[in-house]
C-alpha positions as a printed Julia matrix, in Angstrom:
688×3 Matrix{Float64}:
 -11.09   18.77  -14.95
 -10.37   21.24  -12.0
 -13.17   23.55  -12.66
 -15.76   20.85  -12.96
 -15.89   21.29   -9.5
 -17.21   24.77   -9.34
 -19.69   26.39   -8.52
 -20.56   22.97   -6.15
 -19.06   19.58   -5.9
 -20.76   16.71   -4.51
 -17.26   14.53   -4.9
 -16.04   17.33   -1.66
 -19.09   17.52    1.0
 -17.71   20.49    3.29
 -17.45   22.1     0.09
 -20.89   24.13    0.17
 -21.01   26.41   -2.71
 -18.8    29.24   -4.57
 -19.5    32.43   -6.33
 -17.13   34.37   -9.01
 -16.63   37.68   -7.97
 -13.84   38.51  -10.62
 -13.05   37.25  -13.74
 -10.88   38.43  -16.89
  -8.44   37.0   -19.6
  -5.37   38.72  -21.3
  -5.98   40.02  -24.73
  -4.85   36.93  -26.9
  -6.62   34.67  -24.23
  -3.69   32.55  -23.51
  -4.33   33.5   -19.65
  -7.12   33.15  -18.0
  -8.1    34.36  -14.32
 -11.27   33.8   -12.3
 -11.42   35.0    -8.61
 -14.12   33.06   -6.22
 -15.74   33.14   -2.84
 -15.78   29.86   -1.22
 -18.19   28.64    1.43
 -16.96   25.85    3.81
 -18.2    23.73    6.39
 -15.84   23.05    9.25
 -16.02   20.05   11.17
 -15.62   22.23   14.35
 -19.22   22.96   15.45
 -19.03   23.51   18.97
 -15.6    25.95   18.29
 -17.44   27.79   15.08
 -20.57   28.44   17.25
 -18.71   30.16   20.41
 -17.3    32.22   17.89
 -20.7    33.02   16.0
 -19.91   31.94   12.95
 -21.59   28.9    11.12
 -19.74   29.03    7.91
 -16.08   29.65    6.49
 -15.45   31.7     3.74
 -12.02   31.02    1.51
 -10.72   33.05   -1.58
  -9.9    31.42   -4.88
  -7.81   32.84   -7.12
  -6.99   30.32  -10.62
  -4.64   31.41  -13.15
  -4.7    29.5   -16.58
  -1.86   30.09  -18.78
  -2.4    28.27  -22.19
   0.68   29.89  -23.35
   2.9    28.01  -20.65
   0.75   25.68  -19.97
   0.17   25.81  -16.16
  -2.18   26.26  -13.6
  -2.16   27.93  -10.52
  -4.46   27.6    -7.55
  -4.12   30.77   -4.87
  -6.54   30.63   -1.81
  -6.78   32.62    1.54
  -9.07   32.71    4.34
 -11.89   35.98    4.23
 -13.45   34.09    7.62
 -10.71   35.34   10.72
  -8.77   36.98    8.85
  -7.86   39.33   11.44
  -6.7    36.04   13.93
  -6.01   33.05   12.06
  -3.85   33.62    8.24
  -4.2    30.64    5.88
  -2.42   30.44    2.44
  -1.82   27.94    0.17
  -0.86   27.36   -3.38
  -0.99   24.58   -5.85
   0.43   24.87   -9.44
   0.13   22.24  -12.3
   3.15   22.2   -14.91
   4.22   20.13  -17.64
   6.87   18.4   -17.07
  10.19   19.77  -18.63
  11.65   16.17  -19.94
   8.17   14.88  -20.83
   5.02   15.95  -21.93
   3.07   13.4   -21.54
   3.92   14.32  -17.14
   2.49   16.49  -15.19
   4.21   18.29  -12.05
   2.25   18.94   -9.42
   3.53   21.14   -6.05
   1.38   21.86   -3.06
   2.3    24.24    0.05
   0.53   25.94    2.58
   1.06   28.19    6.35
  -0.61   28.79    9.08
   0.03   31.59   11.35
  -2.79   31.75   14.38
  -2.35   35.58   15.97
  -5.24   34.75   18.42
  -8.77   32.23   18.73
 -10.52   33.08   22.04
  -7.54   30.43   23.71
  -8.34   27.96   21.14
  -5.27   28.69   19.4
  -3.78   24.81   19.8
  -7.55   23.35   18.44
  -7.84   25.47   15.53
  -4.03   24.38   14.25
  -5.06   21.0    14.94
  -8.6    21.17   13.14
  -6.47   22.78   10.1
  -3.38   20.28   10.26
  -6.09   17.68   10.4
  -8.42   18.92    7.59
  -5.65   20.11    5.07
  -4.02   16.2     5.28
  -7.68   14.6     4.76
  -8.0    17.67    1.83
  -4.56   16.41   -0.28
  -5.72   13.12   -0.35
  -9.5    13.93   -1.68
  -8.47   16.33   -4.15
  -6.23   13.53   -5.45
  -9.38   11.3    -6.17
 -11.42   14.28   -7.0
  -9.06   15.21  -10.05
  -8.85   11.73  -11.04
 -13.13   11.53  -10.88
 -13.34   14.38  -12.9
 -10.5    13.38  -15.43
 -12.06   10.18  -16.2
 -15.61   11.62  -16.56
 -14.0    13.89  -19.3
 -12.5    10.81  -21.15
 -16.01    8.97  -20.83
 -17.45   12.15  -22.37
 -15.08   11.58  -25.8
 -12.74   14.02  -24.59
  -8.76   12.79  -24.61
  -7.29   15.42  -26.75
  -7.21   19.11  -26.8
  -5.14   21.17  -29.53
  -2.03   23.68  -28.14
  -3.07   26.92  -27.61
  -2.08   29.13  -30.74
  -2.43   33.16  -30.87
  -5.05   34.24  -32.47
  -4.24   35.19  -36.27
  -6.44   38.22  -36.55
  -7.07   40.67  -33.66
 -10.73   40.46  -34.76
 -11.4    37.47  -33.51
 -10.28   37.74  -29.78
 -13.96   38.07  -28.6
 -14.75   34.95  -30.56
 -11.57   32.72  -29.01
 -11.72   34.06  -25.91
 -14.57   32.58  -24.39
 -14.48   28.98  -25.97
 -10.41   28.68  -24.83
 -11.26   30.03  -21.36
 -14.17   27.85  -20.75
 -12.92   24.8   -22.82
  -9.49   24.48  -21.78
 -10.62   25.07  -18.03
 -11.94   22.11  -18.5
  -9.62   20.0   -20.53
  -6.16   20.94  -18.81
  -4.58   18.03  -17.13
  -6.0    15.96  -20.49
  -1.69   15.53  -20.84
  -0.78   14.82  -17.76
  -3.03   12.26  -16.51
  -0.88   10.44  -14.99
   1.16   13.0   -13.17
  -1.56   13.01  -10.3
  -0.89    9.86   -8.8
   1.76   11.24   -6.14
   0.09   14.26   -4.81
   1.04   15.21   -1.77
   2.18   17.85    0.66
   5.38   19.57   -0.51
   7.05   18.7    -3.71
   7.85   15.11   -4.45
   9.92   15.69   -7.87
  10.6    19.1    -8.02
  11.31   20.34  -11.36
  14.92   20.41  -11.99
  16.78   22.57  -14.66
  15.68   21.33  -18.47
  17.61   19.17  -20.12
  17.5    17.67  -23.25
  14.36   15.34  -23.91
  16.72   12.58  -24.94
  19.18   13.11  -22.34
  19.4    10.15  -19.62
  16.23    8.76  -21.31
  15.55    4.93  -19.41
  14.85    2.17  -21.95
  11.74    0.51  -21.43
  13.01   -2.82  -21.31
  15.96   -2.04  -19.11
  13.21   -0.81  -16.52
  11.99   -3.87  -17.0
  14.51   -6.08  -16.76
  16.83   -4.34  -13.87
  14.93   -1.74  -11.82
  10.9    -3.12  -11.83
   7.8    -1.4   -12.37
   8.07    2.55  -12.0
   5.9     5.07  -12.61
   6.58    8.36  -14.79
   6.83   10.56  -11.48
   9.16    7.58   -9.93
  11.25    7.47  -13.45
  12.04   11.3   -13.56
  12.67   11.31  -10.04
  15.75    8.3   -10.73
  17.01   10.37  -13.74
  17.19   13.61  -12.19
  18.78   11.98   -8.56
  21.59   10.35  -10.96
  22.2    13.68  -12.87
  22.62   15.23  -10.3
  25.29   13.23   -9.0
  27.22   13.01  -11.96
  27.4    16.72  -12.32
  28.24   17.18   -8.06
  29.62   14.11   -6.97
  33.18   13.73   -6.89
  33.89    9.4    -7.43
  31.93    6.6    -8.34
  28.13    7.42   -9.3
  25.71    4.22   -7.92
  24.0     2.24  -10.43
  20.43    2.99  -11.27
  19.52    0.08   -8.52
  21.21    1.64   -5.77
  19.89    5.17   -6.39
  16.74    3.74   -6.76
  16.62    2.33   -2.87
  17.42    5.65   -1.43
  14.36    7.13   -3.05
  11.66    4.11   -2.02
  12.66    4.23    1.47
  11.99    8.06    1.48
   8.99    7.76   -0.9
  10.45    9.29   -3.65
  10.75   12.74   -1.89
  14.05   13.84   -4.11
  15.31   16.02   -1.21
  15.3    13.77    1.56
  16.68   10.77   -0.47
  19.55   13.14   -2.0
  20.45   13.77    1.4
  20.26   10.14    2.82
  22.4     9.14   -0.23
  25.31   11.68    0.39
  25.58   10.83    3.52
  25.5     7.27    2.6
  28.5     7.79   -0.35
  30.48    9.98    2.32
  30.03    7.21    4.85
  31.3     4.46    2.28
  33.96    6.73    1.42
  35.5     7.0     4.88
  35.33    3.17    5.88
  36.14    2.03    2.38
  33.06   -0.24    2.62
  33.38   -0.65   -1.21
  36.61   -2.63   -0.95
  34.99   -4.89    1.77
  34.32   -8.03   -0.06
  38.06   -7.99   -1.13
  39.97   -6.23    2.1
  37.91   -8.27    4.74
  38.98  -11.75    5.87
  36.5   -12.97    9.32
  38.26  -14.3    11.98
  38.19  -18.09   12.33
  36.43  -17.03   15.51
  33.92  -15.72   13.54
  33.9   -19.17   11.22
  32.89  -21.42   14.27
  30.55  -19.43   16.27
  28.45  -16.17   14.23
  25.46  -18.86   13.54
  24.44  -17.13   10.16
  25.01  -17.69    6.02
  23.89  -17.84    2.89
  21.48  -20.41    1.65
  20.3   -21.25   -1.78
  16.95  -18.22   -2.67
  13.14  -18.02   -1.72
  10.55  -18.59   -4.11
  11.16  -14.83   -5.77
  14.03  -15.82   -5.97
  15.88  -13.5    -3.44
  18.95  -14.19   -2.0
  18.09  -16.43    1.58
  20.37  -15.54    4.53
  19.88  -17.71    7.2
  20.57  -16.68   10.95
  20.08  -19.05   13.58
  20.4   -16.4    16.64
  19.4   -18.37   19.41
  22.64  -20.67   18.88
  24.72  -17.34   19.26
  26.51  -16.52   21.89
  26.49  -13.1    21.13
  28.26  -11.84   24.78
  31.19  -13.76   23.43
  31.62  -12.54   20.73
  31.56   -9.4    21.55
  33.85  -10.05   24.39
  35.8   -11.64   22.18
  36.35   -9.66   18.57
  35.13   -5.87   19.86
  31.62   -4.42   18.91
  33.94   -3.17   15.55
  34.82   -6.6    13.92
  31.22   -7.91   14.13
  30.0    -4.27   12.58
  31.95   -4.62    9.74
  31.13   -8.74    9.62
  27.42   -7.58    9.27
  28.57   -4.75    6.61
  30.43   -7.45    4.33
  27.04   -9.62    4.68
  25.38   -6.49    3.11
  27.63   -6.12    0.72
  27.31   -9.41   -0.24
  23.71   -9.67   -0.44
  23.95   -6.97   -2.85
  25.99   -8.43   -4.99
  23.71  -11.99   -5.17
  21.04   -9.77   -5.82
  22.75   -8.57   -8.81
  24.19  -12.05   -9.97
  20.0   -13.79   -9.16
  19.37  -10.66  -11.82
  21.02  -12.33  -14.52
  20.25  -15.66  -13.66
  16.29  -15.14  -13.27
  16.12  -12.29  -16.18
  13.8   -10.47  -13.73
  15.02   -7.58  -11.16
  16.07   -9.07   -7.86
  16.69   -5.9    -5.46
  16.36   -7.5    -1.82
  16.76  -10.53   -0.06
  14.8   -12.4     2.37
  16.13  -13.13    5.74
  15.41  -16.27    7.98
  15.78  -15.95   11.64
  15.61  -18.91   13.89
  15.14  -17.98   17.59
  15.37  -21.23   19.16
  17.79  -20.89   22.47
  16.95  -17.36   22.78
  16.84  -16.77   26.59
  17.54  -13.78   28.85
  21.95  -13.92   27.81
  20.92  -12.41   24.69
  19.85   -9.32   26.25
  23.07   -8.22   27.98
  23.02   -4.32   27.62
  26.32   -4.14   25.44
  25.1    -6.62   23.27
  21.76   -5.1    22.82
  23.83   -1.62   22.57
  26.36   -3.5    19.66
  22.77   -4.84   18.01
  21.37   -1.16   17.68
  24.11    0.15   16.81
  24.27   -2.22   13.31
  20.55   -1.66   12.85
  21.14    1.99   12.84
  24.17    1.61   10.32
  22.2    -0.9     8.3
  19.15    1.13    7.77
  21.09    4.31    6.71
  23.29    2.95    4.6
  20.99    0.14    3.05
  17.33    1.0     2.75
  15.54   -1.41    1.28
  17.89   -4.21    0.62
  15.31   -6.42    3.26
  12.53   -8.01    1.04
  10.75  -10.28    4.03
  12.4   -11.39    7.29
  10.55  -14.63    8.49
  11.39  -14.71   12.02
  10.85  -18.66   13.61
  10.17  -20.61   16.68
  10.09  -17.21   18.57
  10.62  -17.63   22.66
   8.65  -15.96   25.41
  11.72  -13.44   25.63
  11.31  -12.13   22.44
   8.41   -9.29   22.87
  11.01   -8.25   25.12
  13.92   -7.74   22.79
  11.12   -6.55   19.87
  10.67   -3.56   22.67
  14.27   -2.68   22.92
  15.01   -2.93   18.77
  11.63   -2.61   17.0
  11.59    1.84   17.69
  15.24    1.67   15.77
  13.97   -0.23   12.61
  12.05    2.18    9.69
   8.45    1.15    9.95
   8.54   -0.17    6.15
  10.84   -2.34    7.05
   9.11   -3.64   10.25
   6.49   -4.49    7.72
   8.27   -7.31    6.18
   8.5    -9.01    9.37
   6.72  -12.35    9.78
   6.74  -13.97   13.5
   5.86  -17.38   13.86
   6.06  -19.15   17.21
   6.5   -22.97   18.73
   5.57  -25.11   15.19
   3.72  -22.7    13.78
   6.32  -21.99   10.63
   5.4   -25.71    9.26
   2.86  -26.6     7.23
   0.33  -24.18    5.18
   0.94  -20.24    5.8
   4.19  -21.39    7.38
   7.34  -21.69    5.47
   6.69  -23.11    2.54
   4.87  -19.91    1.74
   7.9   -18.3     0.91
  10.97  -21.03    0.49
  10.61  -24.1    -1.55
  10.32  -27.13    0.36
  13.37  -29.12   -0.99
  15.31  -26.1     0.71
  13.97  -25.74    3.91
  16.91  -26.33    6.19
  17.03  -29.53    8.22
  17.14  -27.99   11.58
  13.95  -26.84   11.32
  12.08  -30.12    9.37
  13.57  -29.85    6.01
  15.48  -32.23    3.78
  18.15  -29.83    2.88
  21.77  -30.2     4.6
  22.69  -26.49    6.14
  25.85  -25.53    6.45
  25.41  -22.63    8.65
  27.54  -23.32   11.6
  25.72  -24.37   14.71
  27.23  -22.24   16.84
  28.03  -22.29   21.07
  29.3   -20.15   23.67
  33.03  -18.84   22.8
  35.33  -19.66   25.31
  36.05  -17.25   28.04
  39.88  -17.58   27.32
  39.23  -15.76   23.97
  38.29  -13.03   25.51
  39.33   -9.57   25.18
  38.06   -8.06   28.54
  37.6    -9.44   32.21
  34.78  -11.42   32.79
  32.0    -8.74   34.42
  31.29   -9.11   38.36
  27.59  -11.11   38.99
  25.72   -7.64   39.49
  25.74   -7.43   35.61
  23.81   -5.08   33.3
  21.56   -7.88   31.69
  19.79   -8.2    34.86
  18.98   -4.1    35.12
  18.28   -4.62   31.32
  15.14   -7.12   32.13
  14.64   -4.95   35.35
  13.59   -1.65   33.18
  10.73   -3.59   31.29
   8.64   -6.06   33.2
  10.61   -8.04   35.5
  11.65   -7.9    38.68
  14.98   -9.59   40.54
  15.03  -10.87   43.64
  17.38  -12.67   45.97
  16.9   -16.18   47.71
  19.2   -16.32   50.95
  19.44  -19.75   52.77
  16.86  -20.09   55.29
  15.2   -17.02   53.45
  13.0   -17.73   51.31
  11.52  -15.03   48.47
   7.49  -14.72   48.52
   5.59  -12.5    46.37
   1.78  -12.58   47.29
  -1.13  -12.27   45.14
  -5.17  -11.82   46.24
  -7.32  -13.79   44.0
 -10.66  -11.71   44.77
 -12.84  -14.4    42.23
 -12.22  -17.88   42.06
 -11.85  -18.38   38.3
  -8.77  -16.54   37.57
  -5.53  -17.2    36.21
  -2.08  -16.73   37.81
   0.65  -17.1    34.91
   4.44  -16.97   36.07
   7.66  -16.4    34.35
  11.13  -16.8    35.54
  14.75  -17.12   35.24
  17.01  -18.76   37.87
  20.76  -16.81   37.33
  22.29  -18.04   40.15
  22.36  -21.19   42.17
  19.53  -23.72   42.86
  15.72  -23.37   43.8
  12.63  -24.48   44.46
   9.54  -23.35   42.96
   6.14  -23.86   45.42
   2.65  -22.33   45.02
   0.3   -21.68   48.07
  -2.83  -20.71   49.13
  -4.34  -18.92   52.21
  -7.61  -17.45   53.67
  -5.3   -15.24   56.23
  -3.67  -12.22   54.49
   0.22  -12.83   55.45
   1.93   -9.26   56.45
   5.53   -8.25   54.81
   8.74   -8.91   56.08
  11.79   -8.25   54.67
  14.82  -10.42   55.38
  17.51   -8.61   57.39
  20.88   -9.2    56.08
  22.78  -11.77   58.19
  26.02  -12.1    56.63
  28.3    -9.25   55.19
  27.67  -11.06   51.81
  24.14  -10.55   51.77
  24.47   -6.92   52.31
  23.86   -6.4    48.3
  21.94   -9.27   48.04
  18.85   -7.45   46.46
  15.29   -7.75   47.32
  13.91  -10.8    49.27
  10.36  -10.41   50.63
   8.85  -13.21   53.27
   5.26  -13.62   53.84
   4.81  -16.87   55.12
   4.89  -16.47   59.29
   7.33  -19.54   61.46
   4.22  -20.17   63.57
   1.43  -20.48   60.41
   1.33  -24.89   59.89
   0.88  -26.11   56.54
  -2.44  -27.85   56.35
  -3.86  -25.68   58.32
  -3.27  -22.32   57.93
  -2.19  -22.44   54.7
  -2.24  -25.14   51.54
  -0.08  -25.77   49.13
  -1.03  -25.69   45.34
   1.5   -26.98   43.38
   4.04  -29.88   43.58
   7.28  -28.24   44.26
   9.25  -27.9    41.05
  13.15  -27.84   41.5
  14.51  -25.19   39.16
  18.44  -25.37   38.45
  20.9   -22.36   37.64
  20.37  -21.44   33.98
  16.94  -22.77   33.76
  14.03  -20.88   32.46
  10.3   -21.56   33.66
   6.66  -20.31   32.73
   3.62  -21.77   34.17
   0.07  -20.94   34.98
  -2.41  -22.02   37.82
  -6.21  -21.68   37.47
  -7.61  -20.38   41.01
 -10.66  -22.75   42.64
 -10.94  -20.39   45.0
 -10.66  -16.72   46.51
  -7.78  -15.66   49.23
  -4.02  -15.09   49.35
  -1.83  -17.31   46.72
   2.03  -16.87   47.45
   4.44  -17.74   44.94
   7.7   -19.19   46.65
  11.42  -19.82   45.63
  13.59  -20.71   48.41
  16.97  -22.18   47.87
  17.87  -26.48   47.03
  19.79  -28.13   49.18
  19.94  -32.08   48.83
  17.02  -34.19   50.25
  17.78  -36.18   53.22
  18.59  -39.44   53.17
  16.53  -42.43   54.31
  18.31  -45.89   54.75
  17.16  -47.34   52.05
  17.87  -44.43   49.37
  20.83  -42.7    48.24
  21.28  -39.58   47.14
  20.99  -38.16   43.77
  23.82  -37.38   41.8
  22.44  -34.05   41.02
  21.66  -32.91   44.66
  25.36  -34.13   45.42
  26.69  -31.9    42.28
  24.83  -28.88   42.93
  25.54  -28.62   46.71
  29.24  -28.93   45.33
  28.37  -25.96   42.77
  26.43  -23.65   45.66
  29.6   -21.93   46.21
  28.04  -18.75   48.69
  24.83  -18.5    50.5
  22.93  -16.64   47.78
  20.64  -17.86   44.42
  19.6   -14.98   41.98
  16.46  -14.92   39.82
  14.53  -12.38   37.77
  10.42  -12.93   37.35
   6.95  -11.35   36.03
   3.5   -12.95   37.14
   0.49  -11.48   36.06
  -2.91  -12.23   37.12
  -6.22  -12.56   34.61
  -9.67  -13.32   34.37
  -9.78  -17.21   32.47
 -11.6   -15.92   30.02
  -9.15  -13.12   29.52
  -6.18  -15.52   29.87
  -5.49  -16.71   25.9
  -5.91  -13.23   24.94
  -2.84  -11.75   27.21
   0.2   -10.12   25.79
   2.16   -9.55   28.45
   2.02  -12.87   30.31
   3.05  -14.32   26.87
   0.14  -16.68   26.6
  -1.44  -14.43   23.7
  -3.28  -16.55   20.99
  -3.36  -13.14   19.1
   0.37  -12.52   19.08
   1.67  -16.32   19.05
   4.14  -15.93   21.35
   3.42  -18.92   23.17
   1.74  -21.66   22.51
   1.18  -22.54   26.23
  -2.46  -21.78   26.13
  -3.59  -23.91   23.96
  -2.32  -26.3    26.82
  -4.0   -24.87   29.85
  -8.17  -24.53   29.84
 -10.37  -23.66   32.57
 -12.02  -25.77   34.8
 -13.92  -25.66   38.01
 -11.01  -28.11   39.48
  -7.28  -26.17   40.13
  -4.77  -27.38   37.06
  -1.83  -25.74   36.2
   0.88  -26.45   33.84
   4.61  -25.56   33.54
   7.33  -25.31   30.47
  10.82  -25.59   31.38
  13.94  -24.67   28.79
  17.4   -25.24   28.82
């Protein structure tokens, strides 16, 4: 199959044409050696022409051995040779536990000496070219191996010397030529995982019938493998029962390690010995039975097990927006919720095992439900955040894929946030079972029900099925461990470092961000947290551009307040020199609010949050209970709030990622609310 390709081969297009300028064969004809000139076309014209050259010329050396039964492919560059040195080497084998396998190893250098100062193209042009090259000659073995078995041929006889030395001249030719092109007629299937470096490589021979894997308990336990994936499993476990000192890992839990590296037998030995030392030092495989939670843990860590999806994977339910995971942490130490997450793992493993049995099918992962309801900026206090990526790092490490999906529900506007912080710490096979649904989007067809039976959809979120995962709170502060922080807290620098900005809102000081609306159908979209004290939220518009003024600190309290920007001048009248927009909106500590505003027309719009005091009273009103309340609550002269606006064209605005009003990413489902019009709308969502 390999030298159908020769002289030319229309399956490889920069492959131009070859040439044999050596060829011989030992005297009983078991080896057989042809030497070749190459001619290649390199997609580099512009480089290949300031160098003269129109053409790249590569040496070929194959080696047939009949008597071993191998091939091996030897090539060098003739074009450069004096600047650039490229070698490479491919060898087919048979495999030494079964015949009907074929090994395959690939591995090449590059050493660039000097290219006219195109050194860095020319190793990209070749990194680029060899990676396209290992997949192609993949499907150009396979092309060739199943034109053979169209043509009749899907057996060729061993080699065998030849019984008198008369007839070498007579052999000779018909084995060289023949079995050239009926090699890999054994080892079909071997070719299915070629790529750079050696997946499987071939281990010390053992007997055939050695560690053999029943069909049916491949089947029944570990899923569909291939050959390659099968040898790989048996020589990973022999190995550690001849170098491992304590309890080998069943087939199941070998088998992980080598998916989530691809079934590269190197890097998954070494993932799994770290793994076994790791378990070995925190005695993670006496968990289940050494680890009692805390009844803290009992009330408020909003997660548990729940019944199985429609594979019939374990379901773990975790309703993180309940959690109050700065309490928790505050309360039980970043340690006790590590190893609460650990015995989870543990356990999932082991209802992974026990759904085996039950469903007579293998059950290696579960799925993972996620509700995200609540979620809001608390979440991301930096040693929270710092506790969560710490137990992603352990988890992935220690167990690869254990995650079958993760359905991830009624996600808030915060979350692209948080998906920024975590997402580069998760393995990207595993960020491929994620599913993100936002608002209501999780019922109905493609939702849910794709996945979990209906009779066990929980009832928090529409189903009929009682859940007994605990519903969660905030911990009280007399449980915890450590002093409450001061206000200047690291959550706030935590939002600070991606898109938002903090400000301060002084009394009599208002904080005023301006934006220029150059066309009059645009968008202005607005998001914002109030983390301290009272406000009121105002829009405005204005022909005049307002100048800057920053808000000298009056009181030695103020003197950290943060930023506070004023843009509206004393002497500018409403009505008149400026407009307002929107109906002022009074936004209370804790409260989070995104709106948008469609522009009518061009000029100066200032966003506005100054501090809420209680309304005057007229003789025949009272005042609210609320305004009474908070002006109790407004304990200093200061409110605190962290925001992001963004500013779009309307026809851009559904289509925007980072004002959370995508359509694409369903974030939000806010703009399905707002259109464009000629007249000014807006619209506002408020959580609590």
């Amino acid at each position: 199959a390999y030298e159908k390709r020769f002289p030319t081969c229309p399956e490889i297009p920069v492959f131009l044409g070859s040439e044999i300028l050596h060829e011989s064969r030992s005297d009983d004809g078991a080896v057989h050696i042809i030497e070749r000139s190459c001619k290649l076309n390199v997609d580099a014209p512009r480089l290949l022409k300031k160098a003269r050259v129109e053409y790249v010329f590569f040496i070929q050396k194959n080696t047939v051995n009949w008597k071993e039964r191998t091939l091996r492919i030897e090539a060098h560059n003739e074009t450069f040779a004096n600047r650039v040195v490229v070698l490479e080497t491919c060898s087919y084998s048979v495999h030494p536990e079964n015949e009907e396998w074929t090994c395959f190893e690939q591995s090449a250098s590059l050493d660039i000496k000097s290219f006219f100062g195109f050194e860095s193209t020319v190793e990209k042009i070749a990194m680029k070219q060899y990676t396209s090259n290992i997949k192609r000659g993949k499907e150009v073995i396979e092309h060739y191996l199943k034109e053979l078995i169209s043509q009749g041929i899907t057996f060729i006889p061993r080699w065998t010397p030849p019984p008198v030395c008369g007839q070498k001249d007579e052999r000779s030719p018909a084995v060289g030529h023949d079995a050239d092109d009926r090699l890999l007629e054994s080892g079909a299937r071997g070719t299915t995982k070629e790529q750079t470096g050696s997946s499987c490589p071939p281990a010390e021979a053992v007997s055939p019938d050695a560690d053999k894997l029943d069909a049916d308990y491949i089947e029944r336990y570990l899923g569909q493998l291939t050959p390659m994936q099968e040898s790989c499993l048996i020589r990973l476990r022999q190995w550690l029962q001849e170098t491992h000192k304590g309890k080998i890992p069943k087939d199941e839990h070998i088998l992980r390690f080598l998916r989530a590296r691809d079934f590269n037998i190197d890097k998954a030995r070494e993932m799994l010995c770290q793994s076994l030392s790791w378990r070995k030092q925190y005695q993670v495989d006496y968990i289940l039975q050494s680890w009692r939670p805390p009844a803290l843990l009992d009330e408020y860590y909003t997660g548990g097990w729940h019944y199985q999806d429609k594979d019939g994977r374990p379901l773990y339910i975790l309703r993180l927006g309940q959690m109050d995971t700065k309490g928790l942490v505050k309360a039980l130490g970043e340690e006790s919720l590590l190893r609460h997450v650990l015995s989870i793992n543990e356990e999932g493993q082991k209802r992974c095992e026990e759904n085996t049995n039950i469903f007579g099918r293998p059950i290696t992962s579960w799925t993972c439900l996620v509700d995200l309801e609540g979620l809001n900026m608390r979440h991301l206090w930096r040693p929270g955040v710092k506790a969560l990526l710490r137990i992603i790092e352990v988890v992935e490490d220690n167990y690869p894929e254990t995650l079958g999906r993760l359905l991830i529900v009624r996600a808030p506007r915060v979350f692209p946030v948080l998906w920024t912080l975590v997402s580069p710490f998760i393995n990207e096979n595993t960020r491929q079972k994620f599913l993100i649904y936002s608002g209501n989007n999780y019922q109905g067809p493609g939702g849910l029900v794709d996945y979990v039976n209906k009779d066990v959809i929980p009832d928090f979120l529409g189903g009929d099925c009682m859940c007994t995962v605990p519903e969660g709170g905030l911990v009280p502060k007399s449980l915890y461990q450590t002093e409450e922080e001061p206000e200047n807290s690291d959550h706030i620098r935590l939002w600070t470092e991606t898109i938002y900005h903090s400000a301060s809102v002084l009394k009599g000081a208002p904080h005023e961000i301006v934006v220029e609306i150059l066309e009059g159908e645009s968008v202005i979209t607005w998001d914002f947290d109030i983390l301290k004290g009272d406000v009121v939220f105002s829009l405005f518009h204005s022909k005049r551009a307002p100048e800057t003024s920053h808000k000298e600190a009056v009181l030695p309290s103020t003197s950290a307040a943060g930023d506070n920007m004023q843009l509206i001048d004393k002497t500018w009248v409403l009505g008149v020199d400026y407009s307002r927009m929107e109906s002022p909106l009074v936004c209370r500590e804790g409260e989070s609010i995104q709106g948008s505003h469609v522009t009518r027309w061009p000029g100066f719009y200032i966003l506005q949050w100054k501090m809420h005091g209680p309304l005057p009273c007229s003789s025949t009103s009272l005042p609210r209970v609320d305004d009474v309340l908070a002006s109790l609550q407004v304990s200093s002269h200061k409110c605190k709030l962290i925001y992001y606006y963004e500013v779009l064209a309307s026809k851009d605005f559904r289509g925007s990622m980072s004002s959370l009003e995508s359509c694409n990413s369903g974030f939000s489902q806010l703009s399905g609310a707002t259109t464009s019009s000629s007249q000014s709308q807006s619209s506002s969502y408020l959580s609590r």
